[in-house]
N, C-alpha and C positions, 0 to 999 in steps of 0.2 A: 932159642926160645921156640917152643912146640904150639902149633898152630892154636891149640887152646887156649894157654897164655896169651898169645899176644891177640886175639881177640878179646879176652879180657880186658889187654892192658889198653886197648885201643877202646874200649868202654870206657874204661879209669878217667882217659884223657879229655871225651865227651862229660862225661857227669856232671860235671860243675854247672852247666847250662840247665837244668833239672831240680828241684826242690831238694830232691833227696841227694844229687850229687852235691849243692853247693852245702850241704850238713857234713859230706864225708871231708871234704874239703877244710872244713872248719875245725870238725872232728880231730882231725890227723895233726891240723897244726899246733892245737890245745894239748893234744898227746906227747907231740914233740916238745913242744915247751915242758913240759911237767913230765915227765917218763914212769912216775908213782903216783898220777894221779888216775883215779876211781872210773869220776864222774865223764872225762873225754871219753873214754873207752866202752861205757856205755853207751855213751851219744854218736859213737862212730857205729858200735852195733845199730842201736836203730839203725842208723841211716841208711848202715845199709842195706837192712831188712827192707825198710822202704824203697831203694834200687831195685833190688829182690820185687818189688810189684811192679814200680815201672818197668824194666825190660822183660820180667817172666823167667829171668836168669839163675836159677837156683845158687852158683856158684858165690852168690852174694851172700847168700844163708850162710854158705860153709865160713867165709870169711868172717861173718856175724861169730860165727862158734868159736870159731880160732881168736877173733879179741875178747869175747866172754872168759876165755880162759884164762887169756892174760892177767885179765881184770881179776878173775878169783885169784891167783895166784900172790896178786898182791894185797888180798881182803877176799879170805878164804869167810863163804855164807852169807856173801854182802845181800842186802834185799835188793836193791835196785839190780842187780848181776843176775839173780833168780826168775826176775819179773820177765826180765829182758830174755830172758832163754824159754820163757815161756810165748811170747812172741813168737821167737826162729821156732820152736815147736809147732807151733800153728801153721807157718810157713811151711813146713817140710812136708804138713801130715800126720803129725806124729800126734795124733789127736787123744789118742787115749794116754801119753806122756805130758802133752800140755793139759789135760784136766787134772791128774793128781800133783802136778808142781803147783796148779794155782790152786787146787786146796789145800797145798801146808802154807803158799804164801798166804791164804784168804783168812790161814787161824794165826797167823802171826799179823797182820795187822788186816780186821775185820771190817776198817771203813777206807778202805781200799779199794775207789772207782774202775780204773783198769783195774786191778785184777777178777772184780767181779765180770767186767766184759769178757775178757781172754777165756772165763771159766765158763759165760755164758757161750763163746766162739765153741770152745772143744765138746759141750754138751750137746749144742744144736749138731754140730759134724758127728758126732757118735750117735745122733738119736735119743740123746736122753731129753728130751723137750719139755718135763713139768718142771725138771733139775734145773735147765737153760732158763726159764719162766722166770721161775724164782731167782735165778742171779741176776739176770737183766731188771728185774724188778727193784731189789735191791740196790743197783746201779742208778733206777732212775729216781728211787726215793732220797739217796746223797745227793745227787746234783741232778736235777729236774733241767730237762732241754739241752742235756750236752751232746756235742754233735756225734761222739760216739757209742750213745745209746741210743740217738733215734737209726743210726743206722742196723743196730743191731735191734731195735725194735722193728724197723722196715722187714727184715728178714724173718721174722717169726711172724708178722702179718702174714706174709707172702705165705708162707707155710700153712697157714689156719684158713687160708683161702681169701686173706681181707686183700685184695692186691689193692683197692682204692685207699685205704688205711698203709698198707704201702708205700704208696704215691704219694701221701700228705707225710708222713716221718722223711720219706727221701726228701721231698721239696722242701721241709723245715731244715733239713738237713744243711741243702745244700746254700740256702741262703745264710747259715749262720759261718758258713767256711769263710776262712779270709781269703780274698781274691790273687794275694800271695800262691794260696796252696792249690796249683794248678794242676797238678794230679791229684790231690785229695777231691777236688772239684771239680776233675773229668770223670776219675773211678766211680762219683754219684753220679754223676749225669749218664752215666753207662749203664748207673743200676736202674734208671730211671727209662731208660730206654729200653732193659731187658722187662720192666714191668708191664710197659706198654706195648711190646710185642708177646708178650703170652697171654695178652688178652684178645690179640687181634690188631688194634690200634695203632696201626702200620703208620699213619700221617706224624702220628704225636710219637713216635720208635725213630722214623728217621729223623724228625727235629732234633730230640733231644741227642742220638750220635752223633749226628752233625754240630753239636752242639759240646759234644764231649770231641770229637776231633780237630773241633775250632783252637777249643784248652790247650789239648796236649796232642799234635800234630801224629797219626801216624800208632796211636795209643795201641797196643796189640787187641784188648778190651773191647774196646768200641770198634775197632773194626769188625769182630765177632758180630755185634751186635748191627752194624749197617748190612755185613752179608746177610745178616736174616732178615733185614729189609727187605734187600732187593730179591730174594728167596721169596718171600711174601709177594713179592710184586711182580712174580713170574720172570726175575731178568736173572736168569740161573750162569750165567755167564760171566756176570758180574759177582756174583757172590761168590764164582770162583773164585777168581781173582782177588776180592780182598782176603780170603780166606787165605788162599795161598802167600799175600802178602803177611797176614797173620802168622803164620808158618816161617815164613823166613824171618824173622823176628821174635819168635816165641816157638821153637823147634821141637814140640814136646807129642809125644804120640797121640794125645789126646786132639791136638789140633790137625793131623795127618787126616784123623778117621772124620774128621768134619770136613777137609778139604774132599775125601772119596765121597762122603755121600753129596758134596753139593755136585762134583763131578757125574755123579749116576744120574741126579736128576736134571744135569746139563743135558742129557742124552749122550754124553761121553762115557762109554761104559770099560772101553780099553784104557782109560786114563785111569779110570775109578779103579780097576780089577788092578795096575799096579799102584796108587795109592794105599789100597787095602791091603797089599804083599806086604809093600815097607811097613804099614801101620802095625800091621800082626808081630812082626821081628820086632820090631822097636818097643814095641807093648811087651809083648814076653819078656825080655829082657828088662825089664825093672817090676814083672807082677809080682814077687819077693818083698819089693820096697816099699817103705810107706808112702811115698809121692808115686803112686799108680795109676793106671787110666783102666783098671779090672773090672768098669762096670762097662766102659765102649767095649772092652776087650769080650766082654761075656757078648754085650750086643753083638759084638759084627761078627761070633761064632753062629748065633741064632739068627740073625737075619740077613747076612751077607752071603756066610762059609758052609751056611746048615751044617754045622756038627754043633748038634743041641748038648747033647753030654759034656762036651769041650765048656758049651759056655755056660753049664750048671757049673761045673766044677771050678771055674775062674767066679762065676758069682759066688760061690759057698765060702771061696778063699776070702773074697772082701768080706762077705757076711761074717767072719770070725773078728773081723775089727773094728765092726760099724754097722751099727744099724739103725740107718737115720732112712726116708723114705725112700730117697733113690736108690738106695739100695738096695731096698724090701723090695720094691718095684721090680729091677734088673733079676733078682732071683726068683721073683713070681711068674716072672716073663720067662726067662729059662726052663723050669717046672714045667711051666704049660706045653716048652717047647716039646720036652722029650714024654709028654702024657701024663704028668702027675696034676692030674685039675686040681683035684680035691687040696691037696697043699697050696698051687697056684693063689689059689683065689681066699685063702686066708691068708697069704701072704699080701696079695694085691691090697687085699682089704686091709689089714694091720697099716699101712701104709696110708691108705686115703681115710683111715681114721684122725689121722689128725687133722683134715678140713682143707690139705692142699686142692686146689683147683689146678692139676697142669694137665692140659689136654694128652699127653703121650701115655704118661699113665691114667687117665679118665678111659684112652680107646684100649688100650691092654685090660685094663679090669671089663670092660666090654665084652672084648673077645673071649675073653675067658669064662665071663660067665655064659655066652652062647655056647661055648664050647661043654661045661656043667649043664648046658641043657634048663636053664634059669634064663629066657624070654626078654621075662619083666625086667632084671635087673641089668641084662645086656643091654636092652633098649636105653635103659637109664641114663649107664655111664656112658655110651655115645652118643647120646644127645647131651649132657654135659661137657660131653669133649667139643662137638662142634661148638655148643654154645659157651665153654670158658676160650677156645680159641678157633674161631673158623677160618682163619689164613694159617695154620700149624702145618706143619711138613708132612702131621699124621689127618692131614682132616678129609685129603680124599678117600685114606682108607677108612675110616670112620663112616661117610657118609656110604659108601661102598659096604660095610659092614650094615650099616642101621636101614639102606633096601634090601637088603639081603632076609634083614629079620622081619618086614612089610611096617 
């Protein structure tokens, strides 16, 4: 057995202790009993889509796909088989394949709660946001108060700039979870704690991680979100660390390029500069794929490697499959890098048109408009950036920017 495997299989063995493990668990027995039946083999998918969150282990998706199959094979265009593979789409990334499977499932059966969610998940990941509006809306006019439309109403808050709106869909949220679902009710408490540190609200960030690592010991999730704690709180040593615990547990390049820059701002720069080596090789080798990290990857060519052309061209790559703000954002930021303002800053803007509040891009549309030679507008967006977060990783250079312009 090749070391892949049997990390897997030594997962297998753990699972059952876990929400989503003791499903597969169930799952697999249901399956074995009935060998023709439907309905196990989609419940073992779930579940273990839902492993697929708790560990951050992609391999779980593939296994999701390989019992999808099965399942059609024995009930070729089942719905439930459909829904469910719209799910593992979500998971993979595969955002613009998960919006058109859940519009044919949405006209075959049109009072269909999840599916109107999933269709609102791949709209808001693609940038289509009045699309996402209208499905999520439609999801809360079926069932008013269910827990997974406030969570996807929480998300389009956030986006619009309402984080306190936010904060009250999480908290409805998370009170209506049963106490059973112990990752369902750390993953909120995690969302609840990233709302509270992008405003600043460092005391009420680290409760509520503390709060999500209480749940689910160790959560990869809320560890992200304690290191931006203790980031916030100047103890960069610390945020290594759990960062790098995050890492070893969720091995995905995206988490490498967060481990270098806490390392930069640890004062550890030889750590950080091979952080960044591995991060760069490990990133390239899946920019292709739709589970990417091509907007860190475009970042740490602009702000790390300075070769701006490098990370226009990894942002134009994402830009051809999504264009949701972060995205808009990473390639406005690139633009600016290599001298195209005049693009940059329609770009930036297209972006902070739809009401997000997030300080990083508040101080990039900033700089950019000083850079256009536009004062007033520079001034603006970095006093917005201090003032939507003044503990943010970007806020000394902001304030640095906003003496700069008197």
């Amino acid at each position: 057995m090749n070391s892949a495997l049997f990390a897997f299989f030594l997962m297998s063995l753990a699972a059952p202790t876990t929400p989503a493990g003791r499903r597969i668990a169930a799952a697999e027995a249901a399956a074995a009993r009935d060998p023709k039946a439907i309905a196990p083999r989609v419940d073992l998918a779930m579940a273990l889509a839902r492993r697929a969150r708790e560990t951050s282990d992609p391999a779980f998706y593939a296994r999701a796909l390989e019992t999808l199959d099965q399942a059609e094979r024995l009930s070729p265009g089942d719905y439930q088989v459909g829904r469910t593979r719209v799910w593992v789409a979500l998971g993979q990334h595969r955002f613009a394949d998960a919006r058109d499977e859940a519009l044919s499932l949405n006209r075959r059966a049109p009072d269909d709660v999840l599916v109107y969610g999933l269709l609102g998940d791949a709209r808001l990941e693609l940038g289509e946001y009045a699309e996402a509006e209208d499905a999520l809306q439609w999801m809360m006019n079926l069932r008013p108060g269910n827990v997974p439309v406030l969570t996807r109403a929480a998300y389009l808050r956030e986006l619009i700039g309402d984080v306190a709106g936010a904060l009250e869909f999480m908290g409805d949220a998370f009170e209506r979870t049963s106490p059973d679902e112990v990752e369902d009710r750390a993953w909120i408490m995690t969302q609840i704690a990233h709302l509270y540190l992008s405003t600043g609200r460092v005391q009420e960030a680290e409760t509520a991680a503390g709060r999500a690592l209480d749940l689910f010991p160790d959560y990869h999730y809320a560890l992200a979100q304690m290191a931006g704690v203790r980031a916030a709180q100047g103890r960069h040593d610390e945020a290594v660390t759990l960062l790098r615990q995050r890492y070893a547990q969720a091995p995905h390049p995206e988490n490498l390029y967060d481990v270098g820059r806490a390392l930069a701002r640890a004062g550890r720069p030889a750590e950080a500069r091979g952080a960044f080596a591995e991060f760069e090789t490990k990133a390239r080798a899946e920019m292709a794929g739709a589970d990417n990290c091509n907007r860190e990857l475009s970042a740490y060519y602009v702000d790390e490697a300075h070769r701006p052309a490098e990370g226009l061209r990894v942002a134009e790559r994402e830009l051809a499959r999504r264009r949701d703000v972060f995205t808009l954002g990473a390639h406005a930021w690139a633009l600016h890098a290599v001298g195209r303002t005049a693009e940059a800053r329609r770009q930036i803007e297209a972006a902070l048109a739809v009401g997000i509040k997030d300080a990083r891009l508040l101080y990039h549309a900033g700089v950019i408009a000083a850079r256009a030679g536009d004062r007033t507008a520079a001034v603006r967006y970095l006093d917005e950036s201090l003032h939507a977060n003044a503990s943010s990783d970007v806020a000394a250079q902001a304030r640095r920017a906003r003496k700069r312009l008197g």
